[in-house]
KOLMI-561218 format. One line per 3 residues: number of its first residue (from 1); for each residue x, y, z of C-alpha. Coordinates in nm, 3 decimals. Each point is the difference from the previous one (the first is absolute). Layout:
! KOLMI-561218
NUM = X Y Z; ...
This chain:
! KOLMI-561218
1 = 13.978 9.835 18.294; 0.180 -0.336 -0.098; -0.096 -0.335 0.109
4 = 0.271 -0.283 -0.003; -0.229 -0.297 -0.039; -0.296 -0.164 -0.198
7 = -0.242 -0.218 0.189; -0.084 -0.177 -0.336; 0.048 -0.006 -0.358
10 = -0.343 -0.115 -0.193; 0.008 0.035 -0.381; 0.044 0.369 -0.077
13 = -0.090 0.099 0.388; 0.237 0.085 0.257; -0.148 -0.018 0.370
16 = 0.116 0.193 0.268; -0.075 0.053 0.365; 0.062 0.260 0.220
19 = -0.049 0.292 -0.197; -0.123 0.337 0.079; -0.015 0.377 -0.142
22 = -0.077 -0.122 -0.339; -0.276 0.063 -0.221; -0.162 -0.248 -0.307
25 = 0.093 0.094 -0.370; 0.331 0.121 0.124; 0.353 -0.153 -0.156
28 = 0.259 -0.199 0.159; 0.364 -0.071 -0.120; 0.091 -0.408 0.072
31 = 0.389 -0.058 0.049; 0.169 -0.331 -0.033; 0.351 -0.129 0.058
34 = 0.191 0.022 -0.388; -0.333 0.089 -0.159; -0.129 0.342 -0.122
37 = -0.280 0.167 0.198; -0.347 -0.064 -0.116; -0.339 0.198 0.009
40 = -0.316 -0.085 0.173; -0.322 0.182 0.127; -0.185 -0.061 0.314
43 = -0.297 -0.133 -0.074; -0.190 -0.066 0.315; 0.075 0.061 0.357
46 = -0.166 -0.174 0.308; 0.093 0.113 0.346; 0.393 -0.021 -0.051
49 = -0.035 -0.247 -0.248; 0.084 0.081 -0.380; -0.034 -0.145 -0.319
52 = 0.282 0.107 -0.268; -0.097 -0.029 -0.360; 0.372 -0.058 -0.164
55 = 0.004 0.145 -0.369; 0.279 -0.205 -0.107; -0.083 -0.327 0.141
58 = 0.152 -0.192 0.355; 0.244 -0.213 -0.225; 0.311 -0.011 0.219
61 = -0.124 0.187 0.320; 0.004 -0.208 0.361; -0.165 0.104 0.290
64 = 0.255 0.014 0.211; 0.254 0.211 -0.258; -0.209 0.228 -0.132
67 = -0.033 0.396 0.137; -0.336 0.196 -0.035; 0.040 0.343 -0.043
70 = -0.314 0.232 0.021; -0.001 0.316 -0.199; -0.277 0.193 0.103
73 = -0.202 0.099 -0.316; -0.146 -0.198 -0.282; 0.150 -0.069 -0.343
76 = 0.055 0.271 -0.191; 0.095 0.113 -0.373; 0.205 0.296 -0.084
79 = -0.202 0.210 -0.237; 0.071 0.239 -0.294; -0.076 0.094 -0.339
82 = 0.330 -0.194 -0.151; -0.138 -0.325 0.102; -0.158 -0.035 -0.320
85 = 0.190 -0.206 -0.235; 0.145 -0.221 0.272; -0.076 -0.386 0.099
88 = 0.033 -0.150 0.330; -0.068 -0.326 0.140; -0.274 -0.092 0.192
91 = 0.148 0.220 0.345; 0.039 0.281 -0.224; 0.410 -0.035 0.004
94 = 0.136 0.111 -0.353; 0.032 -0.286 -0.229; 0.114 0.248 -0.338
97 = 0.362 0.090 0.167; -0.100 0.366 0.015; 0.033 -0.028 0.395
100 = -0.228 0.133 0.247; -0.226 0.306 -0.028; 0.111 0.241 0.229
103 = -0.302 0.261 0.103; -0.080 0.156 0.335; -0.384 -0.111 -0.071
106 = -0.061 -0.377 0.109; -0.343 -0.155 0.047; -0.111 -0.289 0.221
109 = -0.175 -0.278 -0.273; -0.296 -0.066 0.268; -0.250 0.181 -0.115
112 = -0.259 0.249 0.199; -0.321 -0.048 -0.173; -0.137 0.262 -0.164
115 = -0.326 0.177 0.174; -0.269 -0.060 -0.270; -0.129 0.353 0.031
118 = 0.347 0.126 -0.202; -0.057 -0.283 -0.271; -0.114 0.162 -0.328
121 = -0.195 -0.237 -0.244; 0.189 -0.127 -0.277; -0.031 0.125 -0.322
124 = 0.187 0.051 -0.343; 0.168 -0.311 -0.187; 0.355 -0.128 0.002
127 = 0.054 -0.080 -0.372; 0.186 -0.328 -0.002; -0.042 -0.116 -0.394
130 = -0.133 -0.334 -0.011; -0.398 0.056 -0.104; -0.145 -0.229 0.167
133 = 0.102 0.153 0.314; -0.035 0.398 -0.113; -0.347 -0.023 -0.228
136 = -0.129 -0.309 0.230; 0.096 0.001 0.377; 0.165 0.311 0.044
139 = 0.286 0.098 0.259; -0.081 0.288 0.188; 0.249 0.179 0.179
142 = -0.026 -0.083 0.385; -0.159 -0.341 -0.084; 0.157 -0.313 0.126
145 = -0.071 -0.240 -0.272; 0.106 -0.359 0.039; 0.121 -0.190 -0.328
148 = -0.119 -0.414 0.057; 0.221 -0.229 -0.146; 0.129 -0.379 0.018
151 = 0.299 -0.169 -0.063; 0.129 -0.008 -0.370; -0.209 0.349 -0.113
154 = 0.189 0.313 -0.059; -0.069 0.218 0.262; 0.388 0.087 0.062
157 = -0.006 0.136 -0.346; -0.308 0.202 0.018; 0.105 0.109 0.343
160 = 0.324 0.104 -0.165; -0.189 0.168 -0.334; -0.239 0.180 0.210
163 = 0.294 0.136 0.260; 0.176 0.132 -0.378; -0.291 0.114 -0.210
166 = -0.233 0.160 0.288; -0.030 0.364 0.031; -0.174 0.300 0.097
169 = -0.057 0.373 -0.185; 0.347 0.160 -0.121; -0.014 0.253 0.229
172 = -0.039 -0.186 0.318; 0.269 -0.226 0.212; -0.009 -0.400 -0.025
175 = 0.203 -0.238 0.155; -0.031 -0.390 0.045; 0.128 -0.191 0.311
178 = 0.031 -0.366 -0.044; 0.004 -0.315 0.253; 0.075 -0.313 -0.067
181 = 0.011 -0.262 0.252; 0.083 -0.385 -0.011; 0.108 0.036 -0.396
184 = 0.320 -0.225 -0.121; 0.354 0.145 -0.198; -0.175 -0.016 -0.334
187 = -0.271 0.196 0.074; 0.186 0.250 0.170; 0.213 0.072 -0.281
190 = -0.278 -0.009 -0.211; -0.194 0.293 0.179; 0.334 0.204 -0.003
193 = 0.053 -0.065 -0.339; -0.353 0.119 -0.079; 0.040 0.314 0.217
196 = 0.307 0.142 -0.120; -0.044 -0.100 -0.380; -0.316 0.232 0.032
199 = 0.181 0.327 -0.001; -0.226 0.073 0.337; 0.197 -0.212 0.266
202 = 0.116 0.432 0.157; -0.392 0.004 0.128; -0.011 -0.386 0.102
205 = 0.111 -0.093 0.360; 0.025 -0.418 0.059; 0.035 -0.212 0.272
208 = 0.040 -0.338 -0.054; 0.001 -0.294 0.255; 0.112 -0.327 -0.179
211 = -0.146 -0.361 0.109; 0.342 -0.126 0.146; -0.014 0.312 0.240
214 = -0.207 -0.049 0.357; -0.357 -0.033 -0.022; -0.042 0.311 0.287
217 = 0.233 0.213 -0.223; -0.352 0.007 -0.176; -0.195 0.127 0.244
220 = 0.171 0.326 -0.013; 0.058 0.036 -0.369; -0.342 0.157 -0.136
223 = 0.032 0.231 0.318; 0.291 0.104 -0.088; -0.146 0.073 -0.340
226 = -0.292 0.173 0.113; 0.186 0.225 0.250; 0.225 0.123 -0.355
229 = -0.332 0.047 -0.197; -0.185 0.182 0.284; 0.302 0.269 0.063
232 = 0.034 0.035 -0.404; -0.361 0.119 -0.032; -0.114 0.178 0.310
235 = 0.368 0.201 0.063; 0.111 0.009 -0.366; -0.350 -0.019 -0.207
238 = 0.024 -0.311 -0.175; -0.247 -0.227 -0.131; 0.141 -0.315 0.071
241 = -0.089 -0.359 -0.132; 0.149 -0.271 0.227; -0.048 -0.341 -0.159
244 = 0.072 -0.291 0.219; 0.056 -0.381 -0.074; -0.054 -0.234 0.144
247 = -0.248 0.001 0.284; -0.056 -0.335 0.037; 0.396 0.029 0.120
250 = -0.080 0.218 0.220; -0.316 -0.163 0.158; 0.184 -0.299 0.007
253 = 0.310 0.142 0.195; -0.276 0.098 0.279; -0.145 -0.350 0.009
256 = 0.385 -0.098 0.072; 0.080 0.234 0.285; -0.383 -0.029 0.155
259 = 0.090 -0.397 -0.045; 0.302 0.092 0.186; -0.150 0.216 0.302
262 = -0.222 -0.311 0.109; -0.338 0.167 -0.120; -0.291 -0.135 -0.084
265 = -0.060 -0.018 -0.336; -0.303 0.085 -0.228; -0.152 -0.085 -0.373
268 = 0.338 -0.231 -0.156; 0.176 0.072 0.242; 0.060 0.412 0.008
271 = -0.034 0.196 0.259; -0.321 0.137 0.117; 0.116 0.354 -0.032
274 = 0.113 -0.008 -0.341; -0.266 0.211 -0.113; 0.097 0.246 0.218
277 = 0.403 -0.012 -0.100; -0.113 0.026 -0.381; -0.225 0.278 0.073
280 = 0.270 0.212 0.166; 0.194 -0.065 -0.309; -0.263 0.077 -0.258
283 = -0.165 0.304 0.188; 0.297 0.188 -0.054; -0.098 0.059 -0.330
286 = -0.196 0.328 -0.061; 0.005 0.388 -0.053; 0.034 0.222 0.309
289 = -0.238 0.304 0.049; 0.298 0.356 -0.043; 0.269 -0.260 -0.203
292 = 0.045 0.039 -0.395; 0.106 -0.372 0.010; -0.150 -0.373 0.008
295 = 0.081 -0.356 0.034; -0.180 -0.242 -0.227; 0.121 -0.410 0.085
298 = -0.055 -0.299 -0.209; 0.110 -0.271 0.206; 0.043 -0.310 -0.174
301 = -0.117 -0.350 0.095; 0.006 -0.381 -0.096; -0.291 -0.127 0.091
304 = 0.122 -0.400 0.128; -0.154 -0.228 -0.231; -0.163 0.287 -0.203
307 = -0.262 -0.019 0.320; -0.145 0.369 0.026; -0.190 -0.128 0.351
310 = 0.360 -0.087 0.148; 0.051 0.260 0.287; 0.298 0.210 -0.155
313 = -0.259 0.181 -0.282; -0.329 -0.064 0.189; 0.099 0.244 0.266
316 = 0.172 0.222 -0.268; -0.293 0.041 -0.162; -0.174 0.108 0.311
319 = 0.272 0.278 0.006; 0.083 0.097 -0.308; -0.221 0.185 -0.281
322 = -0.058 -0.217 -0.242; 0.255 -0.273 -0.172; 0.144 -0.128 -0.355
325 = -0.037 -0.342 -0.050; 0.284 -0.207 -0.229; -0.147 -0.259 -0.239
328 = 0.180 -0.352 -0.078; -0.231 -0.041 -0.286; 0.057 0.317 -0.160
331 = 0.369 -0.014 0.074; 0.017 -0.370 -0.189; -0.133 0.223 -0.291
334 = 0.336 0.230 -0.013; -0.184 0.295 0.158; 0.181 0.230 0.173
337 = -0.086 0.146 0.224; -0.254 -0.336 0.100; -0.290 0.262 0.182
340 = -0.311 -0.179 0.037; -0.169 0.304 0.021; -0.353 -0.173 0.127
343 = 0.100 -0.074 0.335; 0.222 0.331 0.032; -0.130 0.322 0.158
346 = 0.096 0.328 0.118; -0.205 0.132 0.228; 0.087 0.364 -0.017
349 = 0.035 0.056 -0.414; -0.340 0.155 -0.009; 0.124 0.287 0.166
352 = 0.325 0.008 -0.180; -0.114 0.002 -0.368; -0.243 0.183 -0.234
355 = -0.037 0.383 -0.062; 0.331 0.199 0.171; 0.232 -0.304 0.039
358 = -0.013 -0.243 -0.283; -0.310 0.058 -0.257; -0.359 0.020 -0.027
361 = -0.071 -0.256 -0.165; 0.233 -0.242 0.201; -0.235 -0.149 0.254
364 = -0.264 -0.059 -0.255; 0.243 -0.222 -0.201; 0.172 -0.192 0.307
367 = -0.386 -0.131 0.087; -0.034 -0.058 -0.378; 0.332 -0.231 -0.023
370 = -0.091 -0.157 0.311; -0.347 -0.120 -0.072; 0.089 -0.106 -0.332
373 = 0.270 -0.196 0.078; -0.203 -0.150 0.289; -0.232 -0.157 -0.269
376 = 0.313 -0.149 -0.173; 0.000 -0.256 0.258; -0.336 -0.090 -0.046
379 = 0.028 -0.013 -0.351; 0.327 -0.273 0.003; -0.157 -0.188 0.277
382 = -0.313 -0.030 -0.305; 0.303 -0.064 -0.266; 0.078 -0.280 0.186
385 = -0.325 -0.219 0.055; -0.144 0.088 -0.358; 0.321 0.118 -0.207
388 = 0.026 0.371 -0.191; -0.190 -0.086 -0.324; -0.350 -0.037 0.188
391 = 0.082 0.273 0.237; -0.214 0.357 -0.078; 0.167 0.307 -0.198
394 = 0.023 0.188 0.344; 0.177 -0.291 0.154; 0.224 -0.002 -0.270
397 = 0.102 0.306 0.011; 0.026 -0.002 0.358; 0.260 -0.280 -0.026
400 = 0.230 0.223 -0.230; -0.057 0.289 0.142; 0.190 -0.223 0.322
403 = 0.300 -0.085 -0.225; 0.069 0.363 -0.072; -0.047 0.093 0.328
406 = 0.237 -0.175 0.134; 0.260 -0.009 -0.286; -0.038 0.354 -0.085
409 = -0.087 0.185 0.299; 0.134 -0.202 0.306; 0.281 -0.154 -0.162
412 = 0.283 0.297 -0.032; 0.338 -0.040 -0.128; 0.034 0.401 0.117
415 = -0.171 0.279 0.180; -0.297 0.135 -0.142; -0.132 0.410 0.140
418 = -0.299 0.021 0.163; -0.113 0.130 -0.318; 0.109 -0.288 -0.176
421 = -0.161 -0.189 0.196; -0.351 0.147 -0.025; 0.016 0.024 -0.352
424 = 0.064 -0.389 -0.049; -0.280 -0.106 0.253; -0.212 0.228 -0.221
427 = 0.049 -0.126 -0.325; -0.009 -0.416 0.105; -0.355 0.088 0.184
């Protein structure tokens, strides 16, 4: 069915009357005198009123010029195998000059949630090399675990070292599916770079949605993501790490189009149901009872001035299983990667470590490291109101034992094996 005229334009909305035999979630094709057609997705229908989310932005449309023509399903993504070691832009269209991927399987990106009765508890580690995050706050596959950073800290390189270095057992299938929304030119190129310089970019899948392209091109991005990782690991047997950056993008794209719908608005201005839109994108992680497969996220943040109470990772710590926390102070230092790991957690490495996954001995020695290092604080915060000569022998050893820790076992300039890893924690405690 095809419409020949827009009641109003508003922002990234399109607002038409007079509609009827159409469905929410389903795409649209907008038309334009001299212009090529655009994208959009119905986003909310009342009566024979609807609401057009436009991917590519209303620059250029007018009401009265502009057709509406409904489609009749929602936005899909072909599917196969050979989409690994392609990138796409933020609507999945090829942005590598391979062309399109032409399969008979296609998938809708909105996902239907998965009944909690087939989830299977995560266990078993991703190895990703850094130790902080394998000995200390380990990833374990079908975790979402969010990365908390700020403006200036490294988190596009981490999120770029972890997508190279991580792995799983030899004889089992990995893949990594990456989204990045609202990033400029140079960090593009510096993510592809990264990729295909690793001599693993032929199990990598991108998608990358650049700051200078529409805000509600972002809201479909991850999906789009999540959609490739699901069908790699529940049809094909994958276990699939999607890393995404950065969130705050994407929370702020919603603010944007809610701004732009006329709602009423909630803490800073979001949304009210923001908690619910991140939760349908971080649920999707997870292992699926009768599937060899998984999908493990780290979804990256910056937290707006480095506030961990600002609504973007308050509610994604609600969701998510834990978090690692970037630290200024340690990254003034030259420590790469900057994990406090204090305030970082992962909820479900208890189950994922020790005796049949990493070693015995391993969750003895993360407790170890932790509450040693938690009395280096308390030993510099003495260092600093009665200096290190009067401070006890304990103390003082407690404030080198904090040097080496975080010169020698946080700070890598290359990936370290679990084993590695162990071993060093062992012989600074």
């Amino acid at each position: 069915m095809e419409f020949l005229c827009v009641e109003e334009i508003r922002g990234s909305l399109l607002i038409l009357s007079g509609v009827c035999g159409a469905a929410a979630e389903d795409i649209v094709e907008i038309k334009t005198d001299g212009r090529p057609s655009r994208l959009g997705r119905l986003i909310h229908l009342h009566g024979d009123t609807a609401i057009i989310l436009v991917f590519e932005g209303t620059r250029g449309l007018s009401p009265n010029f502009t057709s509406i023509r409904l489609m009749g399903r929602p936005l899909e993504i072909p599917l196969s195998e050979e989409i690994l070691g392609r990138e796409f832009d933020g609507l999945a269209r090829p942005r590598d000059g391979q062309g399109k991927l032409f399969t008979k399987t296609s998938k809708s990106i909105e996902n239907i949630p998965t009944n909690p009765t087939d989830r299977i508890y995560p266990r078993n580690y991703i190895h990703t090399g850094f130790s902080a995050i394998d000995g200390l706050i380990t990833l374990i596959r079908g975790q979402k675990l969010p990365i908390f950073s700020a403006d200036g800290l490294p988190h596009n390189q981490l999120a770029a070292k972890i997508a190279t270095q991580a792995n799983v057992a030899e004889n089992e299938k990995f893949a990594v599916v990456f989204a990045a929304m609202g990033i400029n030119h140079a960090t593009a190129e510096f993510f592809r770079n990264s990729f295909i310089g690793s001599g693993n970019f032929d199990r990598t899948v991108m998608f990358i949605n650049m700051s200078d392209d529409p805000p509600a091109e972002r809201i479909a991005t991850p999906r789009f993501a999540l959609t490739v990782a699901e069908y790699l690991a529940y049809d094909h047997g994958y276990h699939v790490l999607v890393i995404m950056t950065d969130m705050t993008a994407y929370a702020e794209a919603l603010r944007e189009i809610s701004s732009s719908r006329g709602e009423i608005p909630g803490r800073k201005g979001f949304p009210g149901y923001m908690y619910s839109d991140l939760a349908s994108i971080y649920e999707r992680a997870g292992i699926r009872r009768g599937k060899r497969g998984s999908v493990t996220q780290i979804p990256i943040l910056t937290m707006p001035a480095e506030d961990i109470t600002h609504p973007i990772p308050d509610l994604t710590g609600y969701i998510t299983e834990g978090q690692i926390v970037l630290d200024r102070i340690l990254h003034k230092k030259g420590i790469f990667p900057p994990i406090n790991v204090l305030p970082s957690l992962s909820r479900l490495m208890k189950d994922g470590i020790g005796e049949g996954f990493t070693t015995k001995e391993h969750p003895a020695i993360a407790t170890k490291l932790f509450a040693t290092y938690a009395g280096v604080g308390d030993a510099r915060a003495l260092a600093s109101v009665i200096g290190e000569e009067d401070l006890s022998e304990n103390d003082r050893y407690l404030l080198e034992f904090g040097k080496r820790f975080e010169h020698e076992f946080l700070h890598q300039p290359r990936v370290r094996t679990m084993e590695q890893t162990l071993e060093l924690a062992q012989s600074l405690l």
